[in-house]
C-alpha positions as CSV (number, residue, x, y, z in Angstrom):
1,X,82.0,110.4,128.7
2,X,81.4,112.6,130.0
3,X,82.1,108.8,129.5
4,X,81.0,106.3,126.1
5,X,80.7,102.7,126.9
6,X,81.2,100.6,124.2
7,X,82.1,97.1,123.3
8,X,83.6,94.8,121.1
9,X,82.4,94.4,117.6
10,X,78.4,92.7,117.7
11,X,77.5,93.7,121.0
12,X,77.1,97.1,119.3
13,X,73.3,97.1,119.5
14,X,72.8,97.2,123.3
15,X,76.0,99.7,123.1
16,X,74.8,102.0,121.1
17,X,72.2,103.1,123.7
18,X,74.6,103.8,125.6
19,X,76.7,105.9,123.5
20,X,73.7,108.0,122.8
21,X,73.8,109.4,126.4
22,X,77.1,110.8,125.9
23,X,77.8,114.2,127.6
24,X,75.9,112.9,130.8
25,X,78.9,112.3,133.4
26,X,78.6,108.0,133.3
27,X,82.0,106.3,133.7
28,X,82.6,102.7,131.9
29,X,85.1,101.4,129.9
30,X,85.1,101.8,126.1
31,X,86.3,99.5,123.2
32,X,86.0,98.7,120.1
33,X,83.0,99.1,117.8
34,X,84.5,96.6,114.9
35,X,82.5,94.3,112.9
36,X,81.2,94.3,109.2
37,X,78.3,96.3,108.9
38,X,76.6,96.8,105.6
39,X,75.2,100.2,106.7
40,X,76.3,102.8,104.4
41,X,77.4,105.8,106.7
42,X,80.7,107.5,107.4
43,X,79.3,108.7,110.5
44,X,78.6,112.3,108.6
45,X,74.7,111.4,109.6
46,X,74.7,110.8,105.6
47,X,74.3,106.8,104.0
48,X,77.0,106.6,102.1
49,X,114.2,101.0,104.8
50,X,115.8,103.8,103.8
51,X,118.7,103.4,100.7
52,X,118.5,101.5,97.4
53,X,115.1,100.3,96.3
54,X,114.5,97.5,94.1
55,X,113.0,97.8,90.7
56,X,109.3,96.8,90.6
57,X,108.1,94.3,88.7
58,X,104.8,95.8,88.0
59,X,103.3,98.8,85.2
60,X,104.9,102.3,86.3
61,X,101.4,103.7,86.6
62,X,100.9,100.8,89.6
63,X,103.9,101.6,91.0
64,X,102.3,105.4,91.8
65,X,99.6,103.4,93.7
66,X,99.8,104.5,97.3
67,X,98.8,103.1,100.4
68,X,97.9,105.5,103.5
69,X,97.2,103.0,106.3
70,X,94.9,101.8,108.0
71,X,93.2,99.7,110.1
72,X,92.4,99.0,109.3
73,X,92.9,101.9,107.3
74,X,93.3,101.3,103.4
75,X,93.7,104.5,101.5
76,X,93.8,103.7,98.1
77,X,95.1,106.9,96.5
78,X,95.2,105.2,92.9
79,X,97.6,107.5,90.5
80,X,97.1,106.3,87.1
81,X,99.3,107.9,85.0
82,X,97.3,108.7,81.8
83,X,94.1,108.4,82.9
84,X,93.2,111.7,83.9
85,X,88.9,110.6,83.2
86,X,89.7,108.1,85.7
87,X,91.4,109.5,88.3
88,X,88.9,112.2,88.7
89,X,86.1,109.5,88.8
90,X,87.6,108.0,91.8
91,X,88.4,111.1,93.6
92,X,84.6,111.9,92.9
93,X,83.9,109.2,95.3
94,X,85.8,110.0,98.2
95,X,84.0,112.1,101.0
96,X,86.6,114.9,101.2
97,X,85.9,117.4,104.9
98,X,87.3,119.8,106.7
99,X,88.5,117.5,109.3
100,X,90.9,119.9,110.9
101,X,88.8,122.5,111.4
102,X,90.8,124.7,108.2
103,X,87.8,126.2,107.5
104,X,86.9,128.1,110.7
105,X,90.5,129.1,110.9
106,X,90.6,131.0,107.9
107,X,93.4,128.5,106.2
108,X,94.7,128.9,102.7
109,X,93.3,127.6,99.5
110,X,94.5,124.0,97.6
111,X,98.3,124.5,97.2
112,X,100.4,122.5,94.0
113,X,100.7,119.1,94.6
114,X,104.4,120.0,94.1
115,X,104.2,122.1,97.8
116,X,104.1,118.4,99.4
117,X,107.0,118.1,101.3
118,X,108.5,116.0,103.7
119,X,108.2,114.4,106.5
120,X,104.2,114.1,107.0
121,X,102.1,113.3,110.4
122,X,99.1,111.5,108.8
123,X,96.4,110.3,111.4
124,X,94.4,107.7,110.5
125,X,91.2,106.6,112.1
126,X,88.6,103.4,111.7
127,X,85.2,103.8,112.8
128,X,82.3,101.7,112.4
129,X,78.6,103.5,112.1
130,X,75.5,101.2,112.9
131,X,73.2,104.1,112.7
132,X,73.5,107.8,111.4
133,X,72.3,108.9,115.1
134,X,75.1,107.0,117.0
135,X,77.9,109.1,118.3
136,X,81.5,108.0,116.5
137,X,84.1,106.2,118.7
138,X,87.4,105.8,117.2
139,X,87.7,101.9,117.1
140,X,91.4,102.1,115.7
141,X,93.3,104.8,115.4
142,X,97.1,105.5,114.0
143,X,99.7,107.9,112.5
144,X,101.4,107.4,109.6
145,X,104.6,109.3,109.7
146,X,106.2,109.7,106.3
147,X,110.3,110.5,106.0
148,X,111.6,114.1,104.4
149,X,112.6,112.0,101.1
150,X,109.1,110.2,101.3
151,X,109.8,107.2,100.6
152,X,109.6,105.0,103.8
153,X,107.6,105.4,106.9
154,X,106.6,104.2,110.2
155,X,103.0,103.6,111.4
156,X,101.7,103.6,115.2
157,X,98.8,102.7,116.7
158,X,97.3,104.6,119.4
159,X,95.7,102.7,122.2
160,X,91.5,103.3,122.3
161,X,91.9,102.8,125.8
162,X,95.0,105.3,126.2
163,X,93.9,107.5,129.2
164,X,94.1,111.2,128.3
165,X,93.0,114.6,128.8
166,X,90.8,115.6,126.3
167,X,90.7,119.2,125.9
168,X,87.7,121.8,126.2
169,X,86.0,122.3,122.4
170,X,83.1,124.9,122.5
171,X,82.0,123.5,118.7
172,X,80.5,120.7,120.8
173,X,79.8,122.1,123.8
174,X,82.5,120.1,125.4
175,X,84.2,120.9,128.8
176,X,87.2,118.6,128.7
177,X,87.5,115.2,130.6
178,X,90.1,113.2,131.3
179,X,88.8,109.8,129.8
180,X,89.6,107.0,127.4
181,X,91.3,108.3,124.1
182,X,88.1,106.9,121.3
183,X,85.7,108.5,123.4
184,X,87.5,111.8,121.8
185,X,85.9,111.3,118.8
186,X,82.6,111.2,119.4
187,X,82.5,113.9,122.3
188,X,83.7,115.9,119.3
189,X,80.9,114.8,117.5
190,X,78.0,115.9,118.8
191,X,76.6,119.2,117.4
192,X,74.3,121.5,119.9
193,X,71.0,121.4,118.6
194,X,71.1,118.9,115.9
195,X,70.2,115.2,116.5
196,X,72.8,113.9,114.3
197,X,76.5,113.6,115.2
198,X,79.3,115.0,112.5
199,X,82.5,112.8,112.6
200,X,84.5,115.4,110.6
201,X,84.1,117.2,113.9
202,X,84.5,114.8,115.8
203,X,88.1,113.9,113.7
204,X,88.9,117.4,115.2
205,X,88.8,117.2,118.8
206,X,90.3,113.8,118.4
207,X,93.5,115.0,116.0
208,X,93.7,117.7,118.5
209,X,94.0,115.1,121.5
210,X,96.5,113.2,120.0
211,X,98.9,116.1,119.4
212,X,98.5,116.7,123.1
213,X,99.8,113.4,123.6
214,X,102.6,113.0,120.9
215,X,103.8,116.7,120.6
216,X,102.9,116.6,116.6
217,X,101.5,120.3,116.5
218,X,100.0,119.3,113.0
219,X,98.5,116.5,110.9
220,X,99.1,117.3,107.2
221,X,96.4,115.1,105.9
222,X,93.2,112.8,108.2
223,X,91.3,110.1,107.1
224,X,88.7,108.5,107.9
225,X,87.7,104.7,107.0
226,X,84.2,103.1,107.4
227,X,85.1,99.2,108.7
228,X,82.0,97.7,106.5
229,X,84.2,99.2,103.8
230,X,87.4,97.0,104.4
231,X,85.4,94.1,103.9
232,X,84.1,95.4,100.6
233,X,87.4,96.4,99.2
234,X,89.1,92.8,100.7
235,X,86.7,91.1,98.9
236,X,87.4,92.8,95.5
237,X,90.9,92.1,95.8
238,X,90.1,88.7,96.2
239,X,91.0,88.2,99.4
240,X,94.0,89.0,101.4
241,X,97.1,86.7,102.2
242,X,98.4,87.5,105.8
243,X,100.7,85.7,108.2
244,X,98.7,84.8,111.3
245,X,101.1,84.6,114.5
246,X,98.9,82.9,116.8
247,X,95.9,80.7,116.7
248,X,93.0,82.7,117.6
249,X,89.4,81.8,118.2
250,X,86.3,84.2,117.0
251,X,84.4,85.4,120.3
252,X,81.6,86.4,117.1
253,X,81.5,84.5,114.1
254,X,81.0,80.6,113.7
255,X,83.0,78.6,110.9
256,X,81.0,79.5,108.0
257,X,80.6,83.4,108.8
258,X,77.6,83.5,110.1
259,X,77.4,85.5,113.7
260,X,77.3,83.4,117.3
261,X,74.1,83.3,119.3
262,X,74.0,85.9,122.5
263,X,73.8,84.2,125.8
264,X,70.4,83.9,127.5
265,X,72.2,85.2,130.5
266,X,74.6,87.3,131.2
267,X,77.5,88.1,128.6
268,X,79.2,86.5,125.1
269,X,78.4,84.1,123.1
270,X,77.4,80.1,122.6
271,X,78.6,78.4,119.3
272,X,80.8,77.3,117.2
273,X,83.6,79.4,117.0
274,X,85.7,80.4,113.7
275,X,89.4,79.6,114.1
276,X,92.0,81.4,112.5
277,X,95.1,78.8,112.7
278,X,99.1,80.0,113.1
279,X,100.8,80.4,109.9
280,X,100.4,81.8,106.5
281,X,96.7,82.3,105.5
282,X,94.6,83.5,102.8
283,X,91.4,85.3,104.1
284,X,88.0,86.8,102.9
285,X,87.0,89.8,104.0
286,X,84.8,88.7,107.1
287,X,87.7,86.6,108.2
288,X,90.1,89.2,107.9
289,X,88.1,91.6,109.8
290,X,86.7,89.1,112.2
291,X,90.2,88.0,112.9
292,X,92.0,91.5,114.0
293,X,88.6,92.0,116.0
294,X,90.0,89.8,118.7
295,X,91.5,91.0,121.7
296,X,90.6,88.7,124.7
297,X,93.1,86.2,125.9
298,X,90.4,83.8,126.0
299,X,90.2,83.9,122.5
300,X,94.1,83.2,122.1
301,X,95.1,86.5,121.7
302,X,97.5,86.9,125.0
303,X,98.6,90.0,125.2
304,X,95.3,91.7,124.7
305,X,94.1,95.1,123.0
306,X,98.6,95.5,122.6
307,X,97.9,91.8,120.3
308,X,95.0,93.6,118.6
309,X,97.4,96.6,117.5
310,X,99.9,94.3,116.0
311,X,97.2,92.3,114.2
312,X,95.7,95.8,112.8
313,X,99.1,96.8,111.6
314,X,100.3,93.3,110.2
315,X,96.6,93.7,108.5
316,X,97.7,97.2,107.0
317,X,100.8,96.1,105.3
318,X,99.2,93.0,104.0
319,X,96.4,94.5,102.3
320,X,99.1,97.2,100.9
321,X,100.8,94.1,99.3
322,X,97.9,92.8,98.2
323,X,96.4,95.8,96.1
324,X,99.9,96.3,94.5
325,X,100.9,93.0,93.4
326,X,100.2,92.2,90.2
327,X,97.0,90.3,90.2
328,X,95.0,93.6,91.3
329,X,97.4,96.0,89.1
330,X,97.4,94.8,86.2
331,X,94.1,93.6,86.0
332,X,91.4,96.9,85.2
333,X,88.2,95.1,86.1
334,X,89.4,94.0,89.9
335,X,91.3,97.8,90.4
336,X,88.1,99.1,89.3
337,X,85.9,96.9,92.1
338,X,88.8,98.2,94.9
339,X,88.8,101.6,94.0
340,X,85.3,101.5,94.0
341,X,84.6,99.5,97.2
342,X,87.5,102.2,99.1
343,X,86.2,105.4,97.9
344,X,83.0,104.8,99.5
345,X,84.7,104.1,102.4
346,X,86.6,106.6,102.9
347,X,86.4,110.6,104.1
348,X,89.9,112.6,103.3
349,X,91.3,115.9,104.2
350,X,94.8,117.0,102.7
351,X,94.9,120.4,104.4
352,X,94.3,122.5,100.7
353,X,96.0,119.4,98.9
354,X,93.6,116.3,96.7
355,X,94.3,113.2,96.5
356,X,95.4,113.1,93.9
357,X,98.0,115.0,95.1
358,X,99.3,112.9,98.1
359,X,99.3,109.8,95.6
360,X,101.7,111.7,94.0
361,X,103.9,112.7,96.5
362,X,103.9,109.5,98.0
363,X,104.3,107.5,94.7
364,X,107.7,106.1,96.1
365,X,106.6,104.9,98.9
366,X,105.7,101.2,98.9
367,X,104.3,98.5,101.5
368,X,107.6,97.2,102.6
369,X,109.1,100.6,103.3
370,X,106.3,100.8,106.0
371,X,107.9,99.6,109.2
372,X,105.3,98.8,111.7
373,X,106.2,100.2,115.6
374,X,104.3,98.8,118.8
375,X,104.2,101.7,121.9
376,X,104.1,99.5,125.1
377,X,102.0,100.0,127.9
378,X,99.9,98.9,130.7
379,X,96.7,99.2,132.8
380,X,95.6,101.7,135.1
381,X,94.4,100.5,138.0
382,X,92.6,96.9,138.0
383,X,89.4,95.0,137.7
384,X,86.1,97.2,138.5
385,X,88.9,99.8,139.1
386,X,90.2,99.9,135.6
387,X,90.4,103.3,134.3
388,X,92.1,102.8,131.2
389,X,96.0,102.6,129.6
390,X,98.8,104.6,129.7
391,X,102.3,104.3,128.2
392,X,105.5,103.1,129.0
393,X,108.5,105.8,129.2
394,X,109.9,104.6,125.9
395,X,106.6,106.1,124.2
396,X,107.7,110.3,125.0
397,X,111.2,109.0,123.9
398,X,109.8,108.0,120.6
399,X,107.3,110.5,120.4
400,X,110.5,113.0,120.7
401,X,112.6,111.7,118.0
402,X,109.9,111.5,115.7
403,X,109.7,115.6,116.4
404,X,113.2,116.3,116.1
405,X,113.6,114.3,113.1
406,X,115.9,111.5,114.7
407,X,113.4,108.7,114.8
408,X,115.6,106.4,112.1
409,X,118.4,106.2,114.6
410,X,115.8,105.7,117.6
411,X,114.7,102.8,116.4
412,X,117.5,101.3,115.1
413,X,118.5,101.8,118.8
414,X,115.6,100.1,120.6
415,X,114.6,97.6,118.1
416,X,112.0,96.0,120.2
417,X,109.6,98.6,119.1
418,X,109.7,96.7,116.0
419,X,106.7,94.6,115.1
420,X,107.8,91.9,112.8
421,X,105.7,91.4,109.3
422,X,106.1,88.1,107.8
């Protein structure tokens, strides 16, 4: 990055030396950096359908529980009416940045939650620190856009690999390159004359890259989720029940969790692999992680990093189910243990607005009014020649309805951009 190489998930040791050369003109091909590390930074350099709705059959304060995304993004924006102590404790937890770079622009104070209004670009990225030193990549990264009435949505993801123009941004030092999209983040990142990277700058360049390529002039909230931190907050729900839609075999985990032996020579792994088996499944947290890790047709996932998008999302909505059904909502000591586990997993910018606030705003919008939309694409160029992906026409057609407000109709019209959710 100006080219970051990095690969998939445990080979992010030998990686990371790479990634620490960033800024010196070296080409490769960069992926994912996914896995569940235990290390305790958010990359700061610090540890750390539209119509009718049914009534809910869960406590009105649960029903103000929001989910923001991700994924492999979870933001659990808890609004617990009444419990004012309680609320404030959580939102004590979350890392909340300047990820937009309001600050330095001069940009107004916090508004009323009440100034909220829709529709709302929400980018959403997954990242996963081994060290404080390493340089950011954005392993997943996708937009939640939120209706005027906001109460239903659509999230896309946005391919790592997506070839783009990154522009010039002097807080870095950076020059522009045209490059893989994840290597935004941590070009962003780098800070002259400090050792340590910032990934709330690096969120910048990135947000700013991505509005060149969708023609959203501005994100009205960012967050930022630490992977290790999925695994915490799965595992405090219990688990997570998702619908598996092909059988898939672990390139890094065996049967019982425990990580595959590297090759003596050359690349991957020797082993026993972990199997994740077509149909309805209930998951720990290493399984569910481990699981929409996998992107190699080798591994049973055919249609490559594209499969890995769908997984992501389908992981998304069923973790959204998950923390609102009832055995999480209306049981104090288990909310407790996932509010815990995602605010320290978690940096958050609203743009002058908490929380708080969002969860508020976006207290009617629940999992299964988030409809899940797959961008197609394809390679460019091939084998040692590979330069990254770029999308299919349909992509600017759905990037423009999303801007003129017409997106409902869109995809009602081209309902292959649909991804299914069991």
């Amino acid at each position: 990055m100006e080219m970051l190489v990095i690969e998939d998930g445990e080979d992010a040791g030998r990686s990371n030396k790479r990634a620490g050369r960033a800024g010196r003109g070296r080409s490769g091909g960069a992926g994912a950096v996914g896995g569940d590390s235990e290390v305790g930074y958010l990359g700061t350099g610090r540890p750390v359908k539209e119509g009718r709705r049914r009534k809910s059959n869960v406590p009105t304060w649960a029903r103000l529980c929001t989910i923001f995304g991700a994924v492999l993004v979870l933001l659990s924006g808890a609004v617990l009416v009444g419990f004012e102590a309680m609320l404030a404790r959580y939102e004590g937890a979350v890392a909340q940045e300047d990820l937009f770079g309001d600050e330095a622009a001069g940009a107004a104070a916090t508004e009323k939650k009440s100034d909220i209004k829709g529709p709302l670009n929400i980018l959403l990225v997954g990242i996963d620190p081994r060290q404080p030193e390493t340089p950011p990549l954005a392993d997943s990264i996708m937009v939640l856009h939120v209706n005027q009435a906001l109460d239903s949505a659509y999230l896309f993801s946005m391919p790592r690999d997506l070839l783009v123009d990154i522009p010039r941004f002097p807080k870095a030092d950076f020059s522009g390159e045209k490059t893989k999209l994840n290597a935004a983040m941590a070009f962003g990142s780098r800070v002259p004359g400090k050792k340590l990277p910032d990934a709330a700058q690096g969120f910048e360049l990135l947000s700013l890259t991505v509005s060149k390529v969708t023609g959203i002039k501005r994100f009205d909230a960012g967050g930022i989720i630490n992977f290790g931190g999925f695994l915490k907050i799965v595992d405090a729900m219990g688990g997570v029940t998702m619908y598996i839609d092909q059988n898939v075999k672990s390139e890094h985990r065996r049967p019982d969790g425990s990580h595959r032996t590297h090759k003596s020579v050359g690349q991957g792994y020797v082993g026993p692999q972990a199997q994740y088996k077509k149909g309805t499944r209930h998951l720990k947290g290493w399984q569910a992680l481990d699981y929409v890790r996998q992107r190699y047709p080798s591994s049973g996932v055919v249609d490559g990093d594209y499969g890995r998008q769908r997984h992501q999302q389908q992981f998304v909505r069923a973790m959204a189910d998950q923390a609102l059904s009832k055995d999480v909502v209306t049981n104090p000591i288990k909310m407790d243990s996932v509010l815990r586990a995602a605010g320290k997993s978690l940096i958050f910018s609203g743009r002058g607005h908490k929380l708080i606030d969002f969860g508020f705003a976006l207290r009617n919008l629940r999992s299964d009014s988030i409809q899940m939309i797959k961008l197609p694409g394809g390679g460019v160029g091939t084998g040692s020649d590979y330069k990254g992906e770029r999308f299919q026409p349909i992509a600017a057609e759905f990037f423009e309805a999303l801007r003129a407000g017409t997106v409902d109709t869109f995809v009602i019209s081209n309902p292959e951009l649909l991804n299914k959710v069991k």
